[in-house]
C-alpha positions as CSV (number, residue, x, y, z in Angstrom):
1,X,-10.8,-93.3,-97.3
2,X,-12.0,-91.8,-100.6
3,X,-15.8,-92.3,-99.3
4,X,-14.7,-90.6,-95.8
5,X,-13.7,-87.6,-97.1
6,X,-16.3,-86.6,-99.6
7,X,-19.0,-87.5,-96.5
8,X,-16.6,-84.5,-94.5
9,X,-17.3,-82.0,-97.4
10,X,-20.9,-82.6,-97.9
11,X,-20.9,-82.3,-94.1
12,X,-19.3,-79.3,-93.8
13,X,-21.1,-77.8,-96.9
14,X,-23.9,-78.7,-95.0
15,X,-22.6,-77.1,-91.6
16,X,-22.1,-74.0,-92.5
17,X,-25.2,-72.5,-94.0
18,X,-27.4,-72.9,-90.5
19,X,-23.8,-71.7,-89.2
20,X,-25.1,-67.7,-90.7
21,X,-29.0,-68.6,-89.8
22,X,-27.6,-69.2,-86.3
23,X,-25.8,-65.8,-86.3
24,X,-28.9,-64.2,-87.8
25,X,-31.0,-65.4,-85.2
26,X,-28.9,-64.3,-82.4
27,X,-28.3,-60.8,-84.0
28,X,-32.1,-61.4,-84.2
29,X,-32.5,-62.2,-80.6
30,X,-30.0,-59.5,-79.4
31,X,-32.1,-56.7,-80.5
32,X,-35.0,-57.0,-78.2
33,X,-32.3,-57.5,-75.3
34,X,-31.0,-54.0,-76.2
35,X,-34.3,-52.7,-76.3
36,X,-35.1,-53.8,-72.9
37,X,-32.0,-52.7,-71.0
38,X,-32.6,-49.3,-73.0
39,X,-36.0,-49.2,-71.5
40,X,-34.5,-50.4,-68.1
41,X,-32.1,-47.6,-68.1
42,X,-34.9,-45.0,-69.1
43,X,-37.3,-46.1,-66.4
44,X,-33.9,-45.4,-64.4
45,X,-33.2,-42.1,-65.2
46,X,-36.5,-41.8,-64.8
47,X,-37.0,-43.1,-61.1
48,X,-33.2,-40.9,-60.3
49,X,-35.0,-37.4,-61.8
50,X,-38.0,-38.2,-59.8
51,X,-35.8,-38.8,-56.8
52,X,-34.0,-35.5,-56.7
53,X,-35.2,-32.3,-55.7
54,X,-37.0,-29.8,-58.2
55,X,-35.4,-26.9,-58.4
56,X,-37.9,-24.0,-57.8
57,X,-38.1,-20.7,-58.6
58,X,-39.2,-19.7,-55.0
59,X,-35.5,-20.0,-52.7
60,X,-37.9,-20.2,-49.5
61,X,-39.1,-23.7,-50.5
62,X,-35.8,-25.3,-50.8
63,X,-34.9,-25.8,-47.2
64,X,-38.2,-27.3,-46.3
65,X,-37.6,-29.6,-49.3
66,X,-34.0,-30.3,-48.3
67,X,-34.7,-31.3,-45.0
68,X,-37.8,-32.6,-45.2
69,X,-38.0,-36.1,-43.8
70,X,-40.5,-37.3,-46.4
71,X,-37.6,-36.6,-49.6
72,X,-35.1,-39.6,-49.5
73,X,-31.3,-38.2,-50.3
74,X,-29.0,-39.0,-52.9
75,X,-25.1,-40.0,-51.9
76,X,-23.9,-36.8,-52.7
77,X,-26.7,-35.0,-50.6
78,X,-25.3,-37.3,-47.8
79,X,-21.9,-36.5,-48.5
80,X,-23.0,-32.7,-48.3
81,X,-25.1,-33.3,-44.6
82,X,-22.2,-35.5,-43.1
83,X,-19.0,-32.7,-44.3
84,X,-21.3,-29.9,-42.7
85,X,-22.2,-31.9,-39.7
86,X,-18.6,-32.9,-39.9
87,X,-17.4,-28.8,-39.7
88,X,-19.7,-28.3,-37.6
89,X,-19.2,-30.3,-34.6
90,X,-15.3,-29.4,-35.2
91,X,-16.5,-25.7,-34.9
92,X,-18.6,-26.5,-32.0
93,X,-15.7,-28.3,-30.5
94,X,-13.1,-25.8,-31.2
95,X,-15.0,-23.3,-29.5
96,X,-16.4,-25.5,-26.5
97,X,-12.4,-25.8,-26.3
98,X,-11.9,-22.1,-26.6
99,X,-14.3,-21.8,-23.7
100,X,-13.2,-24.0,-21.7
101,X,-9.6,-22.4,-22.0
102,X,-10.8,-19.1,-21.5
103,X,-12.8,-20.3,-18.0
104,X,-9.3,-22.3,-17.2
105,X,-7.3,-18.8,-18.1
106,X,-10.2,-17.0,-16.0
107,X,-9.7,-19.1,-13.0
108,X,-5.8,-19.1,-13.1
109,X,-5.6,-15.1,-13.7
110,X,-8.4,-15.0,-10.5
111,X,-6.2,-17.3,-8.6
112,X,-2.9,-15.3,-9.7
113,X,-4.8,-12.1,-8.6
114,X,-5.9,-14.0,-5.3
115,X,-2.1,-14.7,-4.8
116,X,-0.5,-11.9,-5.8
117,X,-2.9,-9.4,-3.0
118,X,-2.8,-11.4,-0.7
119,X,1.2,-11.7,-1.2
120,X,0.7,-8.0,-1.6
121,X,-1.3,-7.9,2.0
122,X,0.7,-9.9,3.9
123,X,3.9,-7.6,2.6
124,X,2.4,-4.6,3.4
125,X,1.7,-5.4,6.8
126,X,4.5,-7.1,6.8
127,X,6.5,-3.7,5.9
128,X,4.3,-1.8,8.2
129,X,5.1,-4.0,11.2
130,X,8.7,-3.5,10.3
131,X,8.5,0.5,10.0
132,X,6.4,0.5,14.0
133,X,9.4,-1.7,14.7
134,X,11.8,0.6,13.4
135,X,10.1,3.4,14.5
136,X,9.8,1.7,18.3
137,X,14.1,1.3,18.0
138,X,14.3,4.2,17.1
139,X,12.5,5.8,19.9
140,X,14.0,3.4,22.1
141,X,17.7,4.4,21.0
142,X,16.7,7.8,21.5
143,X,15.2,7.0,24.8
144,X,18.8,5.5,25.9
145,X,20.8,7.8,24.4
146,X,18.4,10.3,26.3
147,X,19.5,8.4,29.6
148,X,23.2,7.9,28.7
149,X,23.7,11.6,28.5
150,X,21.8,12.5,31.7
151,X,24.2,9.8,33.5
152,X,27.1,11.6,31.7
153,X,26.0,14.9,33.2
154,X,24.9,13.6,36.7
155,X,28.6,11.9,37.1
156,X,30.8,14.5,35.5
157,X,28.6,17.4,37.9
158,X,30.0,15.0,40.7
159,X,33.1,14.6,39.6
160,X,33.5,18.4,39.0
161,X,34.1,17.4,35.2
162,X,33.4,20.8,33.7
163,X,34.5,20.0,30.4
164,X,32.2,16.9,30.1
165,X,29.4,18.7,31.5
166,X,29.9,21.2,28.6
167,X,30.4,18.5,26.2
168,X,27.3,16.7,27.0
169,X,24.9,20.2,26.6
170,X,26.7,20.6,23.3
171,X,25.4,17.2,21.6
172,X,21.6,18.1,22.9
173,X,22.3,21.6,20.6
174,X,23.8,19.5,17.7
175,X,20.8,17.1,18.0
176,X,18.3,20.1,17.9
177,X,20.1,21.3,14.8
178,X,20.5,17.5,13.3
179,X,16.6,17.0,14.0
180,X,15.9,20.3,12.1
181,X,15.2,22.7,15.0
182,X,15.4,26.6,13.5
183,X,16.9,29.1,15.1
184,X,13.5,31.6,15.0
185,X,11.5,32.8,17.9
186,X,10.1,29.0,18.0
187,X,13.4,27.4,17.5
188,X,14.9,29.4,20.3
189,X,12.1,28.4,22.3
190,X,12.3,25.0,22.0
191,X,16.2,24.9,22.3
192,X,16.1,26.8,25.4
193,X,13.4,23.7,26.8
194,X,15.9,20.9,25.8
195,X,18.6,22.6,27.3
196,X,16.8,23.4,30.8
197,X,15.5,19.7,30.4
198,X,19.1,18.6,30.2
199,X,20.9,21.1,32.8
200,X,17.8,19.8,35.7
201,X,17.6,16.5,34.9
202,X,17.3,13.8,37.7
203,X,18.3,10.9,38.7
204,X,16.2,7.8,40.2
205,X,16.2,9.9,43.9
206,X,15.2,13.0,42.4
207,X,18.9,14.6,42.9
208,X,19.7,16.9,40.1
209,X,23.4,17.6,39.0
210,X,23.8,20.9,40.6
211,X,22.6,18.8,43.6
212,X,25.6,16.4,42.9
213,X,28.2,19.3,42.1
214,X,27.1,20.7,45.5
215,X,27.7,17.1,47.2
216,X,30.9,16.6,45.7
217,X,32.0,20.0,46.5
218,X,32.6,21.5,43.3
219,X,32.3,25.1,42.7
220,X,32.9,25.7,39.0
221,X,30.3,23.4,38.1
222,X,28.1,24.8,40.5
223,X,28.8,28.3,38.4
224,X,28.1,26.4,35.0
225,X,24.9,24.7,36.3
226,X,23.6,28.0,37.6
227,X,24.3,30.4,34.8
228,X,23.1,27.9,32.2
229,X,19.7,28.0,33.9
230,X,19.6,25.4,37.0
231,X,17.4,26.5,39.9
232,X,19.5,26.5,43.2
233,X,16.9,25.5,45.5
234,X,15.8,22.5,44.1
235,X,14.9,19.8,46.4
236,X,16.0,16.2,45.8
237,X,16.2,13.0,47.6
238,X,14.5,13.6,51.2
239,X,14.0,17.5,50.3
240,X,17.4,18.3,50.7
241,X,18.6,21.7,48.7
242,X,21.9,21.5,47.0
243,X,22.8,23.7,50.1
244,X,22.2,21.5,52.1
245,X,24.5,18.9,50.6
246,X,27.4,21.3,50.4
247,X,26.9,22.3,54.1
248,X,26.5,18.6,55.1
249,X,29.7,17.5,53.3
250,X,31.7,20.6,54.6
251,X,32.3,22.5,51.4
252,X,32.8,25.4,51.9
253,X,33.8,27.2,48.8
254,X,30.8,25.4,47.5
255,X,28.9,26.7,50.0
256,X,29.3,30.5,49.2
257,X,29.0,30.3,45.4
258,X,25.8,28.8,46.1
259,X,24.6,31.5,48.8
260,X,26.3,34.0,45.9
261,X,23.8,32.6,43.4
262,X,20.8,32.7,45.7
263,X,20.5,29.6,47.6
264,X,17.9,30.0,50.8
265,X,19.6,29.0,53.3
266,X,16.1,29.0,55.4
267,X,14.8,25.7,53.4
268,X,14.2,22.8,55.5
269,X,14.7,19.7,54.3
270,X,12.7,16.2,54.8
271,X,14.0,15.6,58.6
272,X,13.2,19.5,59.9
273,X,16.5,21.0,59.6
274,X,18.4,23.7,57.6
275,X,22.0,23.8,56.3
276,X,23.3,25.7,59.2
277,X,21.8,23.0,62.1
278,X,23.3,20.2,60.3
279,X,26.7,22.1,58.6
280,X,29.8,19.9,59.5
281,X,32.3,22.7,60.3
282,X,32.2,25.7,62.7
283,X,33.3,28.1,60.0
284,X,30.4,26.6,57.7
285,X,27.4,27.6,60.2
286,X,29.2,30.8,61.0
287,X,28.9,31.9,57.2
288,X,25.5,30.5,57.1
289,X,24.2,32.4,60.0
290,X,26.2,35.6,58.9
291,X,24.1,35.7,55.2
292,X,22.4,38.7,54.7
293,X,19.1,37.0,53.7
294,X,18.4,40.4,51.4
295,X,21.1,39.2,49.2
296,X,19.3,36.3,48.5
297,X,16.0,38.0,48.6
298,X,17.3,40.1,45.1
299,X,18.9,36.9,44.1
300,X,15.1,35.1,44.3
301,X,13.6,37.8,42.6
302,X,15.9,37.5,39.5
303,X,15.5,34.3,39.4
304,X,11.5,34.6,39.9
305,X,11.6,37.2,36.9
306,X,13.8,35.1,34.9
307,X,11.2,31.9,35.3
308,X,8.2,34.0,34.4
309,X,10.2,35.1,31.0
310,X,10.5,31.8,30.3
311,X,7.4,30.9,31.8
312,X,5.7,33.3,28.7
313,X,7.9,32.3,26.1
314,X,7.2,28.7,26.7
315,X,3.1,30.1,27.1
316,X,3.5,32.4,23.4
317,X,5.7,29.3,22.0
318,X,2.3,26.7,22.6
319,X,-0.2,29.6,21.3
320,X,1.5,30.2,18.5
321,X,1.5,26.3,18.3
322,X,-1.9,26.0,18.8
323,X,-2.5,28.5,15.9
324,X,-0.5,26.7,13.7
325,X,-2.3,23.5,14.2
326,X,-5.8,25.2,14.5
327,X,-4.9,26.7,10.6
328,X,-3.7,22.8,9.4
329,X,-7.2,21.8,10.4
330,X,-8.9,24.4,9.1
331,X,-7.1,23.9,5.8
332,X,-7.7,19.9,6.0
333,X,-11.6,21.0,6.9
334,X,-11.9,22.7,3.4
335,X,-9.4,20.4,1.5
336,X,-12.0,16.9,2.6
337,X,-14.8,19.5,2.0
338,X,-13.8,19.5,-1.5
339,X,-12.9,16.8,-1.8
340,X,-16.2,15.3,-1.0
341,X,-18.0,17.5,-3.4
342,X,-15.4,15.9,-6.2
343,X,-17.0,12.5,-4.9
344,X,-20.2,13.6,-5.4
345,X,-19.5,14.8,-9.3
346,X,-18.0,11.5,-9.6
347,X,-20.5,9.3,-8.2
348,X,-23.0,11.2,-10.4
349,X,-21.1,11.1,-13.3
350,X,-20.4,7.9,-13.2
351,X,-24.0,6.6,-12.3
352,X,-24.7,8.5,-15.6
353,X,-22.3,7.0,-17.6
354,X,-23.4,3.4,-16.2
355,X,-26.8,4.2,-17.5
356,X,-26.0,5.3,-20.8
357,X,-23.5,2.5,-21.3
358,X,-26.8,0.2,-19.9
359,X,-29.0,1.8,-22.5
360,X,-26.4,1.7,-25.4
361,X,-26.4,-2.4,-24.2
362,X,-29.6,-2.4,-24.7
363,X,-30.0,-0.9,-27.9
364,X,-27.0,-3.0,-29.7
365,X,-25.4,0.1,-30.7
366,X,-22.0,0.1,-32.0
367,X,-20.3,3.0,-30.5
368,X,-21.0,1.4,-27.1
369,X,-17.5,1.3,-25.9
370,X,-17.4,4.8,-26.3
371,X,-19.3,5.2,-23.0
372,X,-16.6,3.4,-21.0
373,X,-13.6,6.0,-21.9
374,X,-12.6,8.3,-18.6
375,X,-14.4,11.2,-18.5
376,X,-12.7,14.2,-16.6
377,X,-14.4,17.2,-14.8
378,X,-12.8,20.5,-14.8
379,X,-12.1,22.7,-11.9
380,X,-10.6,25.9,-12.7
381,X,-7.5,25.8,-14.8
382,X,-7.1,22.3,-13.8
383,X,-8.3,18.8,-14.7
384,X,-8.7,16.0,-12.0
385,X,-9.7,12.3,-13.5
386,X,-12.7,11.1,-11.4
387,X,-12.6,7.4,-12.4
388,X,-10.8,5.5,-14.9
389,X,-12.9,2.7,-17.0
């Protein structure tokens, strides 16, 4: 045992002196192992400098060296190319969006537009075709209210209704007054024609009411017919005078108000005869054949004087009419005269202002809009816009 462990020592003795030479050497070794991965990592520096781009003093050379295809990038270069591609293709996209909402918006607003006058069309006509209508019930209410009254006069002359009769002539002077109708030489004139209109009116046969008073025999409406301007030798159905009625229905107090008011009682009617060959009573052709015709002969001539008054004031009432409108369209003449003459400053100033705002296009210049504000021409002490932009 003794012998084993002495032979340990001496071996270990022995050990541990190429134990240091070992670590010697391998320092030894390690040193030109350093050496090379310095040199490795110089020749890399090396080949990284020569890879990246040499800064120059001239600016203009470093986008040709930048993206020149012949220069291989470093990661970071790449990293710079793909973030600005990157931006860029979400700029390009946000505005290809922007463009394409703005056509979209274009299209709708056109479309809304579109709508909105033709909407705007079809109402106006729409509102036009309702006024024509209201304007043909209207004319068509007036038309029958027109006829109603002219069947209330016709009856109540028949009837001897003098109170209706006066009514009736007192709503066509209320509706002269409603529709505005003065009460000047014009007025007067014109109230005087709807009354005379009224008082003569006729029925489908042509029979006036102081024809019908005279049929029915009534001699106060004959008096109210006659005095507010009917002519007592109007002819109606088969020519027959109101005379002629009154004689043929033996009426005899209707008989001599109308010979008092200057009914001829030498009319003939449609079949040949007079009053007096066809009067119904003895008494009836003795007054008729007693007249004195020079009563009626004075009675004609007032009434023949009377007509011709009206006859002129109806003639002055369309002259003055006819001066009236002849003035209107003289005025209207001058007014479109000047007004064309406007059109013509405005077409010219606006072709001018087209070509300046063209040339200012053109040009690039800043101030452009200012060509598009309204421009104004003066006339006088006034100013009239000719266009707005």
């Amino acid at each position: 045992m003794s012998d084993r462990k002495a032979a340990g020592k001496a071996a270990a003795q022995k050990g541990s002196k190429p134990a240091s030479l070992v670590k010697k050497s391998g320092t030894a070794s390690r040193k030109p192992a350093l050496s090379q991965q310095a040199e490795r990592k110089g020749t890399a520096k090396e080949e990284s400098s020569s890879k990246l781009p040499r800064k120059s003093s001239n600016k203009q050379n470093e986008p040709a060296l930048i993206h020149s295809p012949h220069i291989e990038l470093n990661y970071k270069e790449k990293a710079v190319l793909t973030l600005q591609c990157a931006f860029r293709r979400i700029l390009a996209c946000r505005a290809r969006e922007k463009r394409l909402r703005e056509q979209r918006e274009y299209t709708e607003l056109m479309e809304r537009l579109q709508r909105e006058a033709f909407i705007a069309m079809v109402k106006k006509e729409q509102e036009e075709a309702e006024r024509e209508r209201q304007k043909e019930e209207e004319k068509k209410k007036q038309q029958r209210e027109i006829q109603q009254r002219k069947k209330r006069m016709l009856e109540a002359a028949f009837d001897g209704d003098v109170e209706e009769m006066k009514a009736v002539l007192k709503e066509v002077s209320d509706l002269d007054t409603k529709n505005g109708v003065g009460t000047d030489e014009k007025g007067k004139a014109t109230r005087l024609s709807n009354h005379i209109n009224m008082v003569e009116c006729t029925d489908a046969n042509g029979n006036t009411p102081l024809s019908e008073a005279a049929g029915g025999g009534h001699p106060n409406a004959i008096k109210l017919l006659i005095e507010n301007g009917a002519n007592p030798n109007c002819k109606g159905a088969f020519g027959r005078t109101p005379l002629y009625r009154a004689a043929f229905g033996g009426h005899m107090a209707a008989v001599e108000t109308l010979l008092q008011y200057g009914a001829d009682p030498r009319l003939y009617a449609d079949d040949g005869n007079t009053p007096e060959q066809i009067a119904s009573l003895d008494s009836l052709v003795a007054i008729l054949h007693s007249w004195d015709i020079s009563l009626t002969e004075l009675m004609l001539q007032k009434m023949e004087a009377e007509q011709q008054r009206r006859a002129l004031l109806e003639k002055k009432q369309k002259e003055a009419e006819t001066h009236r409108m002849s003035e209107e369209v003289e005025q209207l003449a001058k007014a479109q005269e000047r007004c064309n003459k406007e059109l013509q400053q405005a077409y010219c100033e606006l072709n001018r202002r087209i070509t300046e705002h063209d040339k200012c296009q053109r040009k690039q210049m800043v101030n452009a809009e200012l060509t598009l504000q309204v421009p104004v021409l003066s006339q006088g002490n006034r100013w009239t816009r000719v266009f707005t932009d």
